[in-house]
N, C-alpha and C positions, 0 to 999 in steps of 0.2 A: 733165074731168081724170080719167085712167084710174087703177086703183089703184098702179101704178109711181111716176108722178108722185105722188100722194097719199104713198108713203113715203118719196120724195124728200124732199118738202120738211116731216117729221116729222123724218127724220135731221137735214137744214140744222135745224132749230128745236134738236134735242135736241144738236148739234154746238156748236152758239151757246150755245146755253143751259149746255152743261158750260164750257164755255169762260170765259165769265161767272162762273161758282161759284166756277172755279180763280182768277179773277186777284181775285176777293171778298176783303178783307181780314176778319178770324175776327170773329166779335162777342166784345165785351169778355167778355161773361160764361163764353164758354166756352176764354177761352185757359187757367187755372187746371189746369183739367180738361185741355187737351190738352199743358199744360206735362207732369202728373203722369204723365199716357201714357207719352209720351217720354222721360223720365223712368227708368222701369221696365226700358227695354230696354239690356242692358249695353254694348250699344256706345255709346250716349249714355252712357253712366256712365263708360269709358273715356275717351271724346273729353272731357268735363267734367274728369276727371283730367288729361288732359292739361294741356288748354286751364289751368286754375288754375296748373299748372307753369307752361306760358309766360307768363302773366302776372305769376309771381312773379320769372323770370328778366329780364322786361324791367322793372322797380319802380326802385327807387332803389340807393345802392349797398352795397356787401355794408359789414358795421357796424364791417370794419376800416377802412375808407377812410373811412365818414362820421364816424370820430374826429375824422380828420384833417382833415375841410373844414369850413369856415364855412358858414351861410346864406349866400345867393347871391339878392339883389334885381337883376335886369337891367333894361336901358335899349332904350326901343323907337326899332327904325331905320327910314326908310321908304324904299322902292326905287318908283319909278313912270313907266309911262309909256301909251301910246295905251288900253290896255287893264287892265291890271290897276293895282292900288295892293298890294303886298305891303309888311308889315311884317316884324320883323326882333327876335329880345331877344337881347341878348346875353349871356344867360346861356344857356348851350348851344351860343353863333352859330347859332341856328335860326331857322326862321320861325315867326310868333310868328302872323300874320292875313293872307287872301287874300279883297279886294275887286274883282269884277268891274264896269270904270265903265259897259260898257254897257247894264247888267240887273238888274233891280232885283227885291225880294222881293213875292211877290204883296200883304202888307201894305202896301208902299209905293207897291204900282201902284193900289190900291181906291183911297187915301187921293188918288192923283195926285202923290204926292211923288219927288223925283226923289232918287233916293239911291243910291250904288251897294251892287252887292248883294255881301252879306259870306256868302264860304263857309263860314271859321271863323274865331272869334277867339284872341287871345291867353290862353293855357290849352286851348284844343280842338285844341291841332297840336304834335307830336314829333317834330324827327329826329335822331337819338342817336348816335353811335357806343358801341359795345359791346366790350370785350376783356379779356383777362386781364391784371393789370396789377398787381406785387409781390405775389404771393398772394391776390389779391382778383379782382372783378370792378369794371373803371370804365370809367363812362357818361359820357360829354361834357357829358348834359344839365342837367347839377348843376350845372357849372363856370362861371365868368364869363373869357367872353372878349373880348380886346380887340380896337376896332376901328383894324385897321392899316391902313387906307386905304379912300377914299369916292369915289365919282363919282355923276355924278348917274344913271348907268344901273348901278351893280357897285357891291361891298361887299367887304371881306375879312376875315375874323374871325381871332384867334390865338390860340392858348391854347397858353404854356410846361409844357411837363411835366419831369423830371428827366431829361435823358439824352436832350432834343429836344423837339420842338415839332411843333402839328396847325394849319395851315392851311385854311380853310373860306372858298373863294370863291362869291359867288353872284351871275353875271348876268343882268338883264333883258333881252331880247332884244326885237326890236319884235313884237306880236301877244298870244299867251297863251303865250308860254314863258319860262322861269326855267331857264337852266342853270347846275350845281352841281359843284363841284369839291374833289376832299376831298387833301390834301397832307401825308405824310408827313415829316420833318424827323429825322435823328437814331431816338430809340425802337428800338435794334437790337435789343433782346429782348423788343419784340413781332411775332411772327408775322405778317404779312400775312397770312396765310391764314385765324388765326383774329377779324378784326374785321368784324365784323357793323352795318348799319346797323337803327337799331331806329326803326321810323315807323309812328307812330300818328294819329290822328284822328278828330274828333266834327265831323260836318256838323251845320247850324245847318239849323231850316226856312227853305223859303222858297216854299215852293208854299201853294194854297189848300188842298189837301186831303192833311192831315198821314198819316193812314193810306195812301192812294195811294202819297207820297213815299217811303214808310218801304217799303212793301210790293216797291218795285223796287229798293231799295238796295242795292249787294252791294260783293262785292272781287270783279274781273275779272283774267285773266291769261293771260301768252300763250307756253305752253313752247316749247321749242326745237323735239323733235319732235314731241310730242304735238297741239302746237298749241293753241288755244283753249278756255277754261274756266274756270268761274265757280264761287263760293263760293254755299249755298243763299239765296236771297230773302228767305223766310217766318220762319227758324228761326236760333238761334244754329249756328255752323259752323268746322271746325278743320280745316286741312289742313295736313300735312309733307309739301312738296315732293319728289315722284319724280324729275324731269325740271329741267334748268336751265331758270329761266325769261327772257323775249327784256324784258317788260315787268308792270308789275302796274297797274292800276286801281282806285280807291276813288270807285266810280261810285253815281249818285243819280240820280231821275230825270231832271234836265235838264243839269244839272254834271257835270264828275269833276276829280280830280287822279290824273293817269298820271305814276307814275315810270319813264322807261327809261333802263337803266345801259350804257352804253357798251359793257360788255364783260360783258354779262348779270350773273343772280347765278346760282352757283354752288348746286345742289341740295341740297347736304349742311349740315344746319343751318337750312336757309329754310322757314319757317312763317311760315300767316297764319291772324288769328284776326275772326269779324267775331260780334257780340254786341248783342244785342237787350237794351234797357234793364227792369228788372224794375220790378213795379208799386212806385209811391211813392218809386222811383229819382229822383235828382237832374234826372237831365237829362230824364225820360221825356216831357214834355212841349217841352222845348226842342231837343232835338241828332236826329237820325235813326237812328243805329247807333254801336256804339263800333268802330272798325278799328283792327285794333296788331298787327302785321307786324316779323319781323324777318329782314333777307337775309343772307345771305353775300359777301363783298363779292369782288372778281376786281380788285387791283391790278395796274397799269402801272406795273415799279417801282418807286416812293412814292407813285401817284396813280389816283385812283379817279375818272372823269368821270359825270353823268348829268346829265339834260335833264328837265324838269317841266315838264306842261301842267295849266292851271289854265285849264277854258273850257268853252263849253258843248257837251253832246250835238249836237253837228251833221252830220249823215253827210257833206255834202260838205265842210266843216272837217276832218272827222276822216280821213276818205279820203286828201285833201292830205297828210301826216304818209306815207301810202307803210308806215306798221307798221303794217296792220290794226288800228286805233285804233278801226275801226268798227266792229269787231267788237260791242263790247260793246254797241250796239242792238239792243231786243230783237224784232226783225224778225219774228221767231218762224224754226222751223228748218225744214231743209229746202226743199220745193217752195215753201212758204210766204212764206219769206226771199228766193230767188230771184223771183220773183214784184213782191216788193218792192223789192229795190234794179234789177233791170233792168227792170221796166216802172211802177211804180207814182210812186215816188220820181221817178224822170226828167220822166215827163209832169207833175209834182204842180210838181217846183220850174221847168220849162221855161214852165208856166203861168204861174206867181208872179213868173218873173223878167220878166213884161210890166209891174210894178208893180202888178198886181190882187190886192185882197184876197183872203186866207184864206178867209173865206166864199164867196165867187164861185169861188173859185181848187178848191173842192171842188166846188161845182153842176159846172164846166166838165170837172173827171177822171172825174165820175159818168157824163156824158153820154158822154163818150168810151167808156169802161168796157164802157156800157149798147150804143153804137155797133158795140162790137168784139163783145159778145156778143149782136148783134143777131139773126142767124141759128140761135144757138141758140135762142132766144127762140120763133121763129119754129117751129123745130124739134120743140119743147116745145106751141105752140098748137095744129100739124097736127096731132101724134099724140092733143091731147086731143078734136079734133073726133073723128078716125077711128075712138076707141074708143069715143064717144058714139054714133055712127051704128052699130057694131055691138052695141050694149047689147043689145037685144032679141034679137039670133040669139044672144050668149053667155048672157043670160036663158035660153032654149028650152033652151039645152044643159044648161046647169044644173038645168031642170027633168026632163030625159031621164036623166040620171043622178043621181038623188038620194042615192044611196047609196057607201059609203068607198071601197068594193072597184069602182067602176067608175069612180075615179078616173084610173087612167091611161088609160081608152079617150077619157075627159074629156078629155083634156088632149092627145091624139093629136086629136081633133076639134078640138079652140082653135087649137092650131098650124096643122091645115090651113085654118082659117077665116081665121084671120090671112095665112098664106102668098096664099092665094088675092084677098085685096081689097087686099094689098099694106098692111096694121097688123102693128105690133107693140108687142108690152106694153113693151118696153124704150127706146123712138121715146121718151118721156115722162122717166123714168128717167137715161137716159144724158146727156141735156142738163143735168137738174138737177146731177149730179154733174159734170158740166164745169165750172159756175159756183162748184163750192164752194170752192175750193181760193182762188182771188179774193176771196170775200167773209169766208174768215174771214184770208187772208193781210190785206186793211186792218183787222180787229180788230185785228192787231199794230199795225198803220201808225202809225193817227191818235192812240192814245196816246204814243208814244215819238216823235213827227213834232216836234222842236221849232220848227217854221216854228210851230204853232200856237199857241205858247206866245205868253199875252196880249196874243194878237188879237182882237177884239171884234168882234160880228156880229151883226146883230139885236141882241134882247134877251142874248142871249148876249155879259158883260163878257170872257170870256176859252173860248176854242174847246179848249186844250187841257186845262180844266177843265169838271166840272158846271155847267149852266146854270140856275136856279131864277127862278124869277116870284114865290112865296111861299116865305120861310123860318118855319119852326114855331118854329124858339127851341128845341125838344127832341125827341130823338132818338126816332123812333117805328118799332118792330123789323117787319118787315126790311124798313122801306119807306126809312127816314130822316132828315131833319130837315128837306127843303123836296121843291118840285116842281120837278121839269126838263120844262119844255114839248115839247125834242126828243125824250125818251124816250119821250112821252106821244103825241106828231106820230108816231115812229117803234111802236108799239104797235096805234094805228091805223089805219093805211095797210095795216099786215103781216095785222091783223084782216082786213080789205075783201078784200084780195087773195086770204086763203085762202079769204071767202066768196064771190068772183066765179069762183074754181077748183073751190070743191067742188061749188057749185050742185046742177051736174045728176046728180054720183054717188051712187048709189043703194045701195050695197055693206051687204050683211046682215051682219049682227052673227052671228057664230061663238061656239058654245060655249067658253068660258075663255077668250077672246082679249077685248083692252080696246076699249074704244070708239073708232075711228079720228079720225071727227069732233071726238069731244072734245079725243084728244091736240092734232090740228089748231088746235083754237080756245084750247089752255091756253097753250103755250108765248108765243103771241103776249103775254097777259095776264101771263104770270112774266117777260116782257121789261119792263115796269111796274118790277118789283122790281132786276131784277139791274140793270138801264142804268140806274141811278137816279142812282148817282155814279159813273158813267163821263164820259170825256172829253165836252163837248159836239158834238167833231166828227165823234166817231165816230158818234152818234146820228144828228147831222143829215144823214151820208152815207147812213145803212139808212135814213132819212125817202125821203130823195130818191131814192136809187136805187126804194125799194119803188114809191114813185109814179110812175118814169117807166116801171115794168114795167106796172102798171096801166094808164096811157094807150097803151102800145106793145100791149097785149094789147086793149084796147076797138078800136084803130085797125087790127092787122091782123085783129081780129073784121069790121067792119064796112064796109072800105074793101080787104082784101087777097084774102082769102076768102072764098070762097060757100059754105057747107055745103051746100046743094040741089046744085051742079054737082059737087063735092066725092061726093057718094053716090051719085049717078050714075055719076063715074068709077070709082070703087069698083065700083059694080054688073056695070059692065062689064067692067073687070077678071076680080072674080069668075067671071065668065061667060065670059068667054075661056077662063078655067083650068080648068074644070068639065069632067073629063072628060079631059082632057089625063092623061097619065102623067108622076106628080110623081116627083122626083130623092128620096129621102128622105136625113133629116139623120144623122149618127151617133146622136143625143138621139133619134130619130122611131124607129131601129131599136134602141134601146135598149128606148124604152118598149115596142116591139114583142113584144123577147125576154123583158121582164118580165110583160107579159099574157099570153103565151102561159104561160107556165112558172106564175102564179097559176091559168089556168083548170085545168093539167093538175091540180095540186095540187087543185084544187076536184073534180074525177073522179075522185083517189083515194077524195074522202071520201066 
């Protein structure tokens, strides 16, 4: 393996390896410390001022109205059918809990318990109407309203005000949707323009690994022209709406609930707020983020329509919808993303839908994968032979000029050594970078793939989670609390591979420059640490892939290739050219006009 190839696959390690870092959730001990960071800088100081304001404007109601009202105990309604179980309090006419029957919380899937899995309950879900209302501000969600009529798919809520009435219909639809209809009655002196719905929520665990979950949580959204964009991951986050938006998202890693309003919400006045719970906070161990959103609403008339999806991350579920629903997968961007939904995704679920497991259903895309990049592959092995066969004449040359200032005559030799046996340094190099773009575009894949969510394989109970053989009981830094076999499989195989490639490279160690070898041999071992709680499937694919590159590389070693015939052709080549009058490159007459122009300088002195 020539030294091109050798920084290739340093970059792919140190490419993975940053990779890894960034989607690392913080260790406890040092979030304090990067709270106070953040903290310091006045934009966060701002956006925190803000943010306090809207949450004091979306609270309870101003102290002249809550003279006037009673506590308000509400009654829970249930609406249900193929898919979900939604609840209902009618105090607010809101929903109160969304139960999805076909998926259940990783707690209930260990235990083998069949239970449907609860995205929030009653007290973690808001949807409020907002307005100015006799010198006050009044909120719907304080109110008790009545239920004016029931079926067994639709509900209707009313709540009399002085001078007319609010209407709140909500039906089930077959699948994961809930459409919502909000009806004005009478209220001539309030403004349509200025009622605002005000939705909040606290998601409930339900993955194995709380930090993972927490770590991809956000509010997603999708402007009119701006188009798609998301609220930060990692950190609390506040945004006042530029652009009307088409839909909004309170997405998790494997769930979301998508509100889309019929006739969008209006820019002016719409904020969203998504907030990370503080240490020894209430929910900090139970709920994922606090979301609380308040829009602008765009009446019809007296009547405000939207449609609610309460379902899982599924690209081809979400596709179906026609609103770039799918967007919020985090496919990762760019070449990346495209990569993923027209070639990776397609072949992934066209496997799966033979009824072949998860586990197999990845052996069989790797192999494909491994199939289509078989000619690089191949590409990458030639150029490592042909630069090992010229080791010793670049050796010679290296010894002919040992000194700084005969660098570019050096280098005007290489090129024509190369040109002439028909190598080049970049033959190694340019394959590896063809491959990268694929290997970290399924870094994105197999986490956010929810096909893999609690499928089991091997020892591996659940693919889209960590897979452990021993749990330690306590958290040991930065390695963590058990062993994942495939990290340790994948660590491995990646070790083997660098040492079957580096073997025969001989490359002297330069003053100030680091040890190549070593970089080589580290990264494989800090993949130990990082892939530790990462997905299991994502491990089990860089297992598999890195192995079938090994067996592809021993077999066109030994069965495709002749290196003896191989340097002969070379030799011959060489020997054809010798002598011949070469075309020279722009770069050859460069280094030319630089040589020349250093010796004259050398004869002034």
């Amino acid at each position: 393996m020539d030294r091109n190839t050798t920084i290739g696959l340093i970059l792919l390690g140190l490419i993975l390896t940053v990779f890894s870092v960034i989607n690392q959730p913080s260790p406890a001990d040092n979030k304090k410390k990067s709270k106070a960071k953040i903290e310091q800088t006045d934009k966060v100081k701002a956006q925190k001022d803000k943010t306090k304001v809207f949450q004091a404007n979306t609270g309870n109601d101003t102290p002249e109205l809550m003279k006037k009202s009673v506590p308000v105990k509400g009654e829970i309604v249930k609406l249900e059918n193929d898919k979900l179980i939604v609840e209902f309090n009618t105090k607010g006419g809101q929903i109160a809990s969304v139960y999805l029957k076909e998926f259940s919380s990783y707690k209930d899937f260990a235990k083998k318990k069949k239970a449907s899995l609860c995205l929030f309950k009653d007290g973690d879900n808001r949807n409020q109407l907002v307005f100015p209302y006799k010198n006050g501000t009044f909120r719907t969600g304080q109110q008790q309203f009545n239920v004016l009529k029931k079926s067994q798919n639709s509900i209707v809520f009313e709540l009399e005000l002085e001078g007319g009435k609010i209407i709140q219909s909500y039906n089930l639809n077959k699948g994961f949707d809930l459409d919502y209809d909000i009806q004005l009655f009478g209220l001539n002196d309030v403004a349509r323009k200025n009622i605002q719905l005000n939705w909040r929520t606290e998601f409930r665990k339900t993955e194995r690994l709380f930090s993972e979950q927490r770590r991809v949580t956000t509010i997603c959204y999708e402007q009119k022209k701006e188009g798609f964009s998301y609220l930060s991951e990692t950190s609390n986050d506040y945004l006042e709406a530029e652009d009307d938006l088409n839909w909004v998202a309170y997405k998790q890693s494997y769930f979301s609930s998508i509100l889309r309003p019929e006739n969008g919400f209006s820019k002016g006045g719409s904020k969203m707020n998504v907030r990370n719970y503080a240490d020894g906070e209430k929910n900090q161990w139970s709920h994922l983020k606090d979301f609380n959103s308040t829009f602008t609403l765009n009446f019809n008339d007296s009547k405000a329509s939207f449609n609610w999806y309460f379902g899982p991350n599924h690209y081809e579920l979400l596709k179906s919808y026609d609103q770039n629903y799918d967007d919020i997968l985090n496919f990762g961007w760019g070449l990346f993303r495209w990569i993923n939904i027209y070639a990776v995704q397609p072949i992934f679920n066209l496997i799966l839908s033979g009824g072949i497991g998860a586990g197999i259903a990845i052996l069989i895309l790797t192999l494909i994968l491994k199939l289509i990049l078989m000619p690089v592959q191949w590409k990458m092995f030639v150029s490592s032979v042909k630069m090992r066969i010229l080791k010793p004449e670049i050796d010679a040359l290296n010894a002919k000029y040992p000194n700084q200032e005969d660098a570019m005559k050096k280098q005007m030799d290489m090129m024509n050594l190369y040109k002439e046996s028909g190598a080049s340094p970049l033959s190694g190099c340019v394959p590896m970078l063809i491959q990268m773009p694929i290997l970290l575009a399924v870094f994105r894949f197999f986490p956010s793939a929810f096909e893999l969510r609690q499928q089991p394989f091997l020892w591996a109970e659940d693919l889209s989670s960590y897979d452990s053989i021993w749990n330690f009981g306590v958290n040991i830094w930065p390695y963590g609390d058990h062993v994942s076999l495939f990290t340790l499989l994948m660590s491995a195989t990646t070790l083997l591979y660098t040492y079957m490639n580096s073997g025969n490279v001989q490359q002297p160690q330069q003053p100030g420059m680091p040890n190549m070898k070593f970089i080589m041999y580290f990264f494989p071992v800090m993949m130990i640490f990082f892939f530790n709680n990462y997905s299991a499937g994502l491990s089990y694919y860089y297992f598999i892939s890195t192995l079938i590159s090994i067996l592809l590389m021993v077999a066109i070693k030994n069965f495709f290739v002749d290196e003896e015939k191989l340097k002969v052709k070379m030799a011959e080549r060489k020997a054809s050219n010798t002598g011949k009058e070469k075309k020279k490159s722009r770069f050859q007459q460069k280094l030319e006009e630089m040589q020349r122009m250093q010796q004259e300088m050398k004869k002034r002195k």
